[in-house]
Backbone as a printed PyTorch tensor [residue, N CA C, xyz], in Angstrom:
tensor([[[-54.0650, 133.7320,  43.0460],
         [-54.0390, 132.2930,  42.8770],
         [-52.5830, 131.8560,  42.8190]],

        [[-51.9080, 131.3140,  43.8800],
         [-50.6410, 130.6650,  43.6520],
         [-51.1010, 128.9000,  42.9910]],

        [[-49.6530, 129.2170,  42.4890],
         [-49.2540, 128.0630,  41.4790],
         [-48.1590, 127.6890,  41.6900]],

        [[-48.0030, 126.3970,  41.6800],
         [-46.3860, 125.7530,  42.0150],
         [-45.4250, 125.5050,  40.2620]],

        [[-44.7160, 125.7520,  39.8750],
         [-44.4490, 125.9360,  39.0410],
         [-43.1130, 125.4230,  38.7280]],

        [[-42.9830, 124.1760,  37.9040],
         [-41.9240, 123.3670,  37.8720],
         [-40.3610, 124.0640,  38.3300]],

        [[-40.6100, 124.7580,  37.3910],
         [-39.2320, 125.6100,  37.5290],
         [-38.7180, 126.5900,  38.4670]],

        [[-39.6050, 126.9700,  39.3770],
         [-39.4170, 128.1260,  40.2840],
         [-38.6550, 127.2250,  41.4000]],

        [[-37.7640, 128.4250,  42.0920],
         [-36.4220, 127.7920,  43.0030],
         [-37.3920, 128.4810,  44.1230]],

        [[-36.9160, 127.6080,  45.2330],
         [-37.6210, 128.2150,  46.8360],
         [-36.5310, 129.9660,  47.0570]],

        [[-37.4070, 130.6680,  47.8230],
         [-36.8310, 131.6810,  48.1490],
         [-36.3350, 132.9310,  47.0260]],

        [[-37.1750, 132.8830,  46.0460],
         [-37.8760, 133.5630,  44.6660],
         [-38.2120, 134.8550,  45.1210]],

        [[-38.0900, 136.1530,  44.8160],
         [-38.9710, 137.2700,  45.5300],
         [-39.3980, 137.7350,  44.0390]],

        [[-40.5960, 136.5930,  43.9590],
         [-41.4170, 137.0800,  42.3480],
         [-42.3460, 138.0290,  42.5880]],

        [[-42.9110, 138.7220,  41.6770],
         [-43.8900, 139.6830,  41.6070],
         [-44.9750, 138.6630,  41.3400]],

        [[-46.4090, 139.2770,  42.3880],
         [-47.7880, 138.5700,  42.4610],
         [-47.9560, 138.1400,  40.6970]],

        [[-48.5070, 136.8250,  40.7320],
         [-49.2390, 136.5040,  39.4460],
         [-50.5290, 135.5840,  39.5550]],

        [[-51.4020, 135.3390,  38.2480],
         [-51.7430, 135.1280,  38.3350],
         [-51.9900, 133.5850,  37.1120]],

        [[-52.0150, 132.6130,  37.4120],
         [-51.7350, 131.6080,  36.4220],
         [-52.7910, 131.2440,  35.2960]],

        [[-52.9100, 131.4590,  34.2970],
         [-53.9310, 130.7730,  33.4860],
         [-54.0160, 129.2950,  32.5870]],

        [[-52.2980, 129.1240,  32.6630],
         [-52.1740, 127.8230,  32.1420],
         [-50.8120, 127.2360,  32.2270]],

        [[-50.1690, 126.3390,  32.1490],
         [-49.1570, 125.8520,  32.8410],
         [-48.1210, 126.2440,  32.6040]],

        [[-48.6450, 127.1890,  31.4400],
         [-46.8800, 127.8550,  30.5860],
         [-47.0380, 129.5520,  30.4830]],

        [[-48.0450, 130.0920,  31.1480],
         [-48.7950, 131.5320,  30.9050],
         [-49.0020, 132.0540,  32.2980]],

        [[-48.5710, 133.0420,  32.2310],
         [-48.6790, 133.4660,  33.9190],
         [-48.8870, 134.9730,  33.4300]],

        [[-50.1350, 135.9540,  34.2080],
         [-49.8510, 137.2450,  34.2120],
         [-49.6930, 137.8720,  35.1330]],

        [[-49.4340, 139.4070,  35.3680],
         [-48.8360, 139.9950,  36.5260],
         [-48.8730, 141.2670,  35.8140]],

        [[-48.8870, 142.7570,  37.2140],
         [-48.7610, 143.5620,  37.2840],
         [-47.3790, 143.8470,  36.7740]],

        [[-46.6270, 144.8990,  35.8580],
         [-45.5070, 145.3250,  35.3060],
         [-44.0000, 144.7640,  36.7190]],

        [[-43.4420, 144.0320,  36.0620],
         [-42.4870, 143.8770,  37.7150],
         [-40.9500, 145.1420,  37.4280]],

        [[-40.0620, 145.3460,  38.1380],
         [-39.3770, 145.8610,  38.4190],
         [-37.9210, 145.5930,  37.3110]],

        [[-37.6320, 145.9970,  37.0760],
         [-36.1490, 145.6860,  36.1050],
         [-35.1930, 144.6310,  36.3270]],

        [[-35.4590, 144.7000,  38.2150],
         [-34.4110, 143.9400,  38.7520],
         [-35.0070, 142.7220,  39.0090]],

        [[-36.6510, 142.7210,  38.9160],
         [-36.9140, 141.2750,  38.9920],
         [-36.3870, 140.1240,  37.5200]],

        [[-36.2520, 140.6620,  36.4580],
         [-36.2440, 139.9400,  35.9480],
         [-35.2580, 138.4980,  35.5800]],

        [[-34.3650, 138.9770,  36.5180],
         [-32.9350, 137.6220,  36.6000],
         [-33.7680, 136.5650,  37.6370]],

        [[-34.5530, 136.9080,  38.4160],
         [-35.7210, 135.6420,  39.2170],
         [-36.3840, 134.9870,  38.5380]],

        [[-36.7240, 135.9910,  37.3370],
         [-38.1040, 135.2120,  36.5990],
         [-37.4460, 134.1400,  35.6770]],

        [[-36.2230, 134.8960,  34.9920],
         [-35.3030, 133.4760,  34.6140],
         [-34.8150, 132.8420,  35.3350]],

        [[-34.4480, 133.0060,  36.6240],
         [-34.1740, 131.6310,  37.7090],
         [-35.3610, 130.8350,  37.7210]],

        [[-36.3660, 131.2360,  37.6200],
         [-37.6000, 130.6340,  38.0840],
         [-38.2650, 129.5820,  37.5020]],

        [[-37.7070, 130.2890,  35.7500],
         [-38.0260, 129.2890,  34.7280],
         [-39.1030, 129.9410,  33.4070]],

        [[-38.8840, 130.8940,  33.5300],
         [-39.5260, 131.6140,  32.7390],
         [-38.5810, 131.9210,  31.5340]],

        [[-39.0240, 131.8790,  29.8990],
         [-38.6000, 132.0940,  28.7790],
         [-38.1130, 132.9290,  28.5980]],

        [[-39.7440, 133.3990,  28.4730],
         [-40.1720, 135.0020,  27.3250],
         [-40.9770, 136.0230,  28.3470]],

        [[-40.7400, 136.8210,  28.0070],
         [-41.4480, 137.7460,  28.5700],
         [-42.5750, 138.6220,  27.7410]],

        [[-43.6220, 138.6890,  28.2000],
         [-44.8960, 139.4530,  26.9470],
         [-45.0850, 140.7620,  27.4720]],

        [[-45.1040, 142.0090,  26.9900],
         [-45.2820, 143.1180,  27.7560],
         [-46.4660, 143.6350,  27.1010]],

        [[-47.4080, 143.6270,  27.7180],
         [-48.6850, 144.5150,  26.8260],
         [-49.0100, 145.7600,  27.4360]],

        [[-48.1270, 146.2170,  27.9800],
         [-48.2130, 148.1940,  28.5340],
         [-47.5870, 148.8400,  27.9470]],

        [[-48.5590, 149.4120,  27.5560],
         [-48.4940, 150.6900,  26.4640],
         [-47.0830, 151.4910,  27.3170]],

        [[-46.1790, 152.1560,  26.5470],
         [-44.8120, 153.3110,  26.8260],
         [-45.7280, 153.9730,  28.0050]],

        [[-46.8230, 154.5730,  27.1440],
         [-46.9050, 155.9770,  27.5360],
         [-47.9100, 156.3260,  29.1710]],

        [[-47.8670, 155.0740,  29.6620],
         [-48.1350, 154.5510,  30.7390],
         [-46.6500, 154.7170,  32.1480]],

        [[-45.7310, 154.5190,  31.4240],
         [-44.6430, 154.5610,  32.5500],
         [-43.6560, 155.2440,  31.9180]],

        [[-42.7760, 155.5610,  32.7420],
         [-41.3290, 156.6400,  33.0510],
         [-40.6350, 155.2450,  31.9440]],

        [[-40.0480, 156.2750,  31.4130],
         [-38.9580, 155.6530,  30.6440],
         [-38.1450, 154.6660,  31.0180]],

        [[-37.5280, 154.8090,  31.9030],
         [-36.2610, 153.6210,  32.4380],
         [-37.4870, 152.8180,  32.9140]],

        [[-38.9050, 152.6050,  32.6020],
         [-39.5320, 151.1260,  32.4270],
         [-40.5510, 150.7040,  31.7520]],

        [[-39.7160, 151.4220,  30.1920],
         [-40.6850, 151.1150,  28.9920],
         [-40.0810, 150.0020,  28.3520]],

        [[-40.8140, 149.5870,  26.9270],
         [-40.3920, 148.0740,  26.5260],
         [-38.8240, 147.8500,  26.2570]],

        [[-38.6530, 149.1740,  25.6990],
         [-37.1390, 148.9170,  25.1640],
         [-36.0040, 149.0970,  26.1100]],

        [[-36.5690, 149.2930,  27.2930],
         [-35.7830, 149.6320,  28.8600],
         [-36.4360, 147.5280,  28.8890]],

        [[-37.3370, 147.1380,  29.5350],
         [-36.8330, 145.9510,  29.7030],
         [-36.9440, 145.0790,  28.9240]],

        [[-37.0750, 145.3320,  27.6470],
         [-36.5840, 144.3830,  26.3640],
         [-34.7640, 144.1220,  26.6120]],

        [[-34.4020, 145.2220,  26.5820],
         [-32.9380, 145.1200,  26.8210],
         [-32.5390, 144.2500,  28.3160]],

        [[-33.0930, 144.9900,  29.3000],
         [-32.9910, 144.1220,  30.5420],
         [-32.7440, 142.4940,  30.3680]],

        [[-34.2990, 142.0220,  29.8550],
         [-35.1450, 140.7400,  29.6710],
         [-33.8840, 140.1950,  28.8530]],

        [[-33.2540, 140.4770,  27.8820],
         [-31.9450, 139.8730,  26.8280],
         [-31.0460, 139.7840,  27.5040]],

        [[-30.7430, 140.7710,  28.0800],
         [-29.7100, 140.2470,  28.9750],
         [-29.2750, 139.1060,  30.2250]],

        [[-30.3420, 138.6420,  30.2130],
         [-30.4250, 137.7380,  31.6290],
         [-31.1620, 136.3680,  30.6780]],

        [[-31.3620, 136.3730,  29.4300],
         [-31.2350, 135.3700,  28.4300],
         [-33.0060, 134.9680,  28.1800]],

        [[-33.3020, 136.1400,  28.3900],
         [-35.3420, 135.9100,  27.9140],
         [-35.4190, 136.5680,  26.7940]],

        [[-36.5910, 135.7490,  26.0910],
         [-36.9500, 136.2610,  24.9590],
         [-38.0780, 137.5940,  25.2820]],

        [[-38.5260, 138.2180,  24.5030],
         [-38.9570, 139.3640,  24.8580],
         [-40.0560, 139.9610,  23.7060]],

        [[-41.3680, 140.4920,  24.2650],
         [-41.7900, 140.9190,  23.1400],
         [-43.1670, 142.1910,  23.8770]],

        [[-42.7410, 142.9590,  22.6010],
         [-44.2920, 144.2390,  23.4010],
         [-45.2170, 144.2960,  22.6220]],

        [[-46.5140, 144.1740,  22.7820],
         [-47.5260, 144.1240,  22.5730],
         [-48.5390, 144.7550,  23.1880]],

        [[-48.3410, 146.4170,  23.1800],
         [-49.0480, 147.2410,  23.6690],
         [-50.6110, 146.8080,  23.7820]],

        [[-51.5030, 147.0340,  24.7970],
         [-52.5830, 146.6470,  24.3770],
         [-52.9900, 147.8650,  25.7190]],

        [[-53.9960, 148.8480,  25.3610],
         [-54.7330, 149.7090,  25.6780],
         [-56.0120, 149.8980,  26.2850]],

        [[-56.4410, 150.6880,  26.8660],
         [-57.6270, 150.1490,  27.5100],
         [-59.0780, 150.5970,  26.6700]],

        [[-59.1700, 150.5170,  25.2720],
         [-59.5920, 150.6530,  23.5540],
         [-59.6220, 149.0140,  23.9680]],

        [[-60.4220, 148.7060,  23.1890],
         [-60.7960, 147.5040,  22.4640],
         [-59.9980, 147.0560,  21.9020]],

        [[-59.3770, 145.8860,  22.4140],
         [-58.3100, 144.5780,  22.0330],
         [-58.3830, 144.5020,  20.2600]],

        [[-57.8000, 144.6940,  19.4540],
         [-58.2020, 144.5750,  18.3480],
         [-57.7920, 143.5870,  17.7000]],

        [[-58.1330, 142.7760,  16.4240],
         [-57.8500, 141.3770,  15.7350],
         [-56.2300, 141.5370,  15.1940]],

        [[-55.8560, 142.7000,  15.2670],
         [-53.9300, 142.7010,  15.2320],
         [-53.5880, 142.4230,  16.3610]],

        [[-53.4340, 143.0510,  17.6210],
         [-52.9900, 143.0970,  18.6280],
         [-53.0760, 141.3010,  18.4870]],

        [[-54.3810, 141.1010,  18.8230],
         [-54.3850, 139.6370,  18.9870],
         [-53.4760, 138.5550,  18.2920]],

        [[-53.1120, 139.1090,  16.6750],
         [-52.5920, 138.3610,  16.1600],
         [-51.2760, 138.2290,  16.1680]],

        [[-51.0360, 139.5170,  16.8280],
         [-49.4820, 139.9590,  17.2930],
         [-48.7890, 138.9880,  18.6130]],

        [[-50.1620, 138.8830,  19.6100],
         [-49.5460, 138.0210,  21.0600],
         [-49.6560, 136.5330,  20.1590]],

        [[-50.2240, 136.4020,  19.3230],
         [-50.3250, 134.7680,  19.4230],
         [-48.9830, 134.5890,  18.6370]],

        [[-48.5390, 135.3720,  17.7960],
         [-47.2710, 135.1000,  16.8040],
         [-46.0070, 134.8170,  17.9920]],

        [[-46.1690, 136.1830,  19.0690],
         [-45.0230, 135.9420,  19.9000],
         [-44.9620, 134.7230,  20.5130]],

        [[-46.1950, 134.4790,  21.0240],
         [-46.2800, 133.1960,  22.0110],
         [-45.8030, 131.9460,  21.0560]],

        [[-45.9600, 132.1430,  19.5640],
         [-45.7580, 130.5220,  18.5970],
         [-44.1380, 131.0120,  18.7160]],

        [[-43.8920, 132.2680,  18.3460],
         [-42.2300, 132.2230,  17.9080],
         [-40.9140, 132.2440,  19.5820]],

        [[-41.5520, 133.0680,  20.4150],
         [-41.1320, 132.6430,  21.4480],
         [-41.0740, 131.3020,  22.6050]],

        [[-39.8940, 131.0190,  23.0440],
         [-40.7720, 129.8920,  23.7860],
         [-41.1240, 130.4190,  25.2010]],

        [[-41.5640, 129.1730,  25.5800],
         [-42.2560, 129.3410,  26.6610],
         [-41.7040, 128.1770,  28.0800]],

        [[-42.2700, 129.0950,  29.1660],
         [-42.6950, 129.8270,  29.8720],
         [-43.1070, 130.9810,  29.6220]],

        [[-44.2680, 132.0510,  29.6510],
         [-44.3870, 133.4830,  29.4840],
         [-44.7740, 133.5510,  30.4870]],

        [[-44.3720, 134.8990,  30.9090],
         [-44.3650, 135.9930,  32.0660],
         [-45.1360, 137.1970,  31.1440]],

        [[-46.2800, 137.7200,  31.3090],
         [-47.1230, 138.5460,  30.3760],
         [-47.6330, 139.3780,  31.4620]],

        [[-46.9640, 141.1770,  31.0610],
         [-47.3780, 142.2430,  32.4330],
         [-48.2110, 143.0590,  31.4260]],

        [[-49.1350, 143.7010,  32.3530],
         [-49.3630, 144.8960,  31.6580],
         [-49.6640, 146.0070,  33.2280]],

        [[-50.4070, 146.7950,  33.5170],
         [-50.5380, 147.5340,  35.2050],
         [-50.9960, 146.5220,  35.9510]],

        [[-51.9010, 146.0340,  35.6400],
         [-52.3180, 145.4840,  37.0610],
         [-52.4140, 143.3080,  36.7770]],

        [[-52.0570, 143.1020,  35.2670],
         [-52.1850, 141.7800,  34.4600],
         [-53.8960, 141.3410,  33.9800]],

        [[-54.3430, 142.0500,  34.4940],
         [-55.9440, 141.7310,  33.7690],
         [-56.1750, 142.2610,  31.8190]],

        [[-55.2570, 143.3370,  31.1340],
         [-54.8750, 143.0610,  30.0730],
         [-54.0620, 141.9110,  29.3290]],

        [[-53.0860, 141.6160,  30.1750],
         [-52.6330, 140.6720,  29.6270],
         [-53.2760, 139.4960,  29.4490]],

        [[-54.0770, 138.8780,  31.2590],
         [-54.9960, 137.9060,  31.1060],
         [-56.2190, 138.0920,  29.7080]],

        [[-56.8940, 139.4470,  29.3500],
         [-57.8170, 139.0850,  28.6680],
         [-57.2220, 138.7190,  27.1660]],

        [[-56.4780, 139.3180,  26.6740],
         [-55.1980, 139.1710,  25.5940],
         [-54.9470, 137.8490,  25.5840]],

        [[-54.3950, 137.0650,  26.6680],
         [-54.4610, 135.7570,  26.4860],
         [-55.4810, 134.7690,  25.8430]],

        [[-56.5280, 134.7710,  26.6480],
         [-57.9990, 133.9520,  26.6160],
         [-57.7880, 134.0790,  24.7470]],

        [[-58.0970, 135.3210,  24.4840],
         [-58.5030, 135.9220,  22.8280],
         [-57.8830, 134.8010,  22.2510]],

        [[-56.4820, 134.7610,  22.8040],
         [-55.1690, 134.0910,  21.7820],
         [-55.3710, 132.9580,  21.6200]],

        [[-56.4350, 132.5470,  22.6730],
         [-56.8120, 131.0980,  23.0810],
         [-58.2500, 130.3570,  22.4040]],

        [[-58.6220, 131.5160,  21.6670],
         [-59.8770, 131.0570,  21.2940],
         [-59.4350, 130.1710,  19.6300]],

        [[-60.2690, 128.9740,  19.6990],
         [-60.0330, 128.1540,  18.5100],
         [-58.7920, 126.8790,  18.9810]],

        [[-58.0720, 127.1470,  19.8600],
         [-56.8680, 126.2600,  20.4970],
         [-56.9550, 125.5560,  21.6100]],

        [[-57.9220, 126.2670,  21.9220],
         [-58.6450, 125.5880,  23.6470],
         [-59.9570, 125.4300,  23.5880]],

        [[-60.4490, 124.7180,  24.7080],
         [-62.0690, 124.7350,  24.3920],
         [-62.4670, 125.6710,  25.3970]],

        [[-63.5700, 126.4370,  24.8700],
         [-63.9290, 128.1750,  25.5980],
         [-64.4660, 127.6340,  26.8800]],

        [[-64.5070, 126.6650,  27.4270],
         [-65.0950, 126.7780,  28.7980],
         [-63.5340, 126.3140,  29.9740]],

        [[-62.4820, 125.9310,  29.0980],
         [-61.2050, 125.8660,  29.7230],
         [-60.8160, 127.4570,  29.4970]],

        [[-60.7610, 128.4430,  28.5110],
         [-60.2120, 129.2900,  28.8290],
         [-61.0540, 130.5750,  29.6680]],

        [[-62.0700, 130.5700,  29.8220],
         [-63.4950, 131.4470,  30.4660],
         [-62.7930, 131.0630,  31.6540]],

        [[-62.9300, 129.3290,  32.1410],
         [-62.6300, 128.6670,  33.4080],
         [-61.1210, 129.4270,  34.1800]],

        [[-60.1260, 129.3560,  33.1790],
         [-58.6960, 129.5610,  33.5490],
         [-59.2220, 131.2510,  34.3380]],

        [[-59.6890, 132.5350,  33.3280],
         [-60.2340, 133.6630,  34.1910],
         [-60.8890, 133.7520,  35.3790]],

        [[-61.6470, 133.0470,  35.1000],
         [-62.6270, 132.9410,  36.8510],
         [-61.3760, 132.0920,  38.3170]],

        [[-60.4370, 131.2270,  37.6890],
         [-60.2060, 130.7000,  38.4380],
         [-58.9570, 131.8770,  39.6920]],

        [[-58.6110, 132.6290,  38.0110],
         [-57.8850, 133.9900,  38.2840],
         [-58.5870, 134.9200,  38.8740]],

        [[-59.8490, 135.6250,  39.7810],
         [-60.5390, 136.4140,  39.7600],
         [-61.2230, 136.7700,  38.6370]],

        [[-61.1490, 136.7390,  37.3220],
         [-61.6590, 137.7810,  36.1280],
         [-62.7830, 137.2860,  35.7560]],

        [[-64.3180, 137.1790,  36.3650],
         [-65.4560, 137.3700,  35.8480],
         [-66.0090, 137.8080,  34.3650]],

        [[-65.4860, 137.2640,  33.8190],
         [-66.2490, 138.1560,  32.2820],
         [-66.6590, 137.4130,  31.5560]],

        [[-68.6230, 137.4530,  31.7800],
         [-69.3270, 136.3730,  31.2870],
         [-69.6200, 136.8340,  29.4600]],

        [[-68.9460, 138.6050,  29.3460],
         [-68.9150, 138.6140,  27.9270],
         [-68.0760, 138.2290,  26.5900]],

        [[-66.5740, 137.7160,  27.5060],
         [-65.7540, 137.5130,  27.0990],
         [-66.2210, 135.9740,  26.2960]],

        [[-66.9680, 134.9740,  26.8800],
         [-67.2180, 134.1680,  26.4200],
         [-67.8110, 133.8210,  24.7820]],

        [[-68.7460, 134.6260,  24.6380],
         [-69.0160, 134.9740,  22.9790],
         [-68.0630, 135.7290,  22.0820]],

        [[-67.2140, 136.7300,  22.4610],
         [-65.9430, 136.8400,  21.8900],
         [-65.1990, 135.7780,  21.5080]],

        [[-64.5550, 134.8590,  22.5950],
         [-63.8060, 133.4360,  22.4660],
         [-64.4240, 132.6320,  21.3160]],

        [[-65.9470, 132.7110,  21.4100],
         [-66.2300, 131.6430,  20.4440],
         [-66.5360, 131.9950,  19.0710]],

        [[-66.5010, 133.5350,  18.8400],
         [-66.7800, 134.3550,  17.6560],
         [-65.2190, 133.9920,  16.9290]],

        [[-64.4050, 134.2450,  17.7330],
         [-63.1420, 134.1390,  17.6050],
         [-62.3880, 132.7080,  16.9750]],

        [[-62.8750, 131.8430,  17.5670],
         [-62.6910, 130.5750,  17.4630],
         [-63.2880, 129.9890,  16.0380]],

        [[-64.6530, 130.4010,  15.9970],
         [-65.4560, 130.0780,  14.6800],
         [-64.5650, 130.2250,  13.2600]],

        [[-64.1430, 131.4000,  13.6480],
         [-63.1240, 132.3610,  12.6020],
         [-61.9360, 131.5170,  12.1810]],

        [[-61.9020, 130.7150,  12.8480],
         [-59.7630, 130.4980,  12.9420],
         [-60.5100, 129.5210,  11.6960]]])
């Protein structure tokens, strides 16, 4: 799903994403060197929810945590596993997303962790048929995710 995105400059060589809301974008893990685009582009913060032990070192969090600072993004990891999203994790992306600003750029392998991580963060703040909607509009079918969102939401 492309998205035009206030801030992005023509002639960008961004890594595929996928948009869920006007300030939230996810994507497959990008490259070290993408990340001076993603701040041209207009992007903040960066959310990393891939686990270390998934990739080679020179592109784990603290490889582009450091990167991401340097090129003036905020930065945050939030491992999230392919285990059941748990009510920390969750409470962990929503803290980054309040204390960081935004634009977020949120990777994990392929961004369908990050996307579902999102929605969660979203339950109680959005209404569950805008954030269910934002997935489908992304490819992500998950008609179970919907009673989660609102279990979730009940809670807040």
């Amino acid at each position: 799903m492309a998205k035009t995105f206030k801030g992005i400059a023509q002639g960008l060589d961004l890594p595929p994403m996928v948009w869920l809301s006007d300030d939230f974008a996810a994507a497959p893990q990008p490259g070290i060197e993408s990340l001076a685009e993603l701040a041209e582009a207009g992007f903040r913060s960066i959310l990393c929810n891939r686990p270390d032990e998934e990739v080679a070192p020179s592109e784990n969090s603290a490889a582009m945590a450091a990167a991401a600072e340097a090129v003036g993004l905020g930065f945050a990891a939030i491992p999230v596993s392919h285990a059941p999203i748990t009510p920390a994790m969750i409470a962990v992306q929503a803290r980054a997303m309040d204390d960081l600003p935004g634009p977020y750029f949120a990777y994990c392998r392929a961004g369908f962790r990050s996307s579902v991580i999102w929605a969660l963060t979203q339950a109680g703040r959005r209404p569950t048929s805008e954030i269910v909607g934002a997935l489908e509009r992304a490819g992500f079918a998950l008609p179970g995710l919907r009673v989660q969102i609102e279990a979730l939401a009940a809670g807040r």
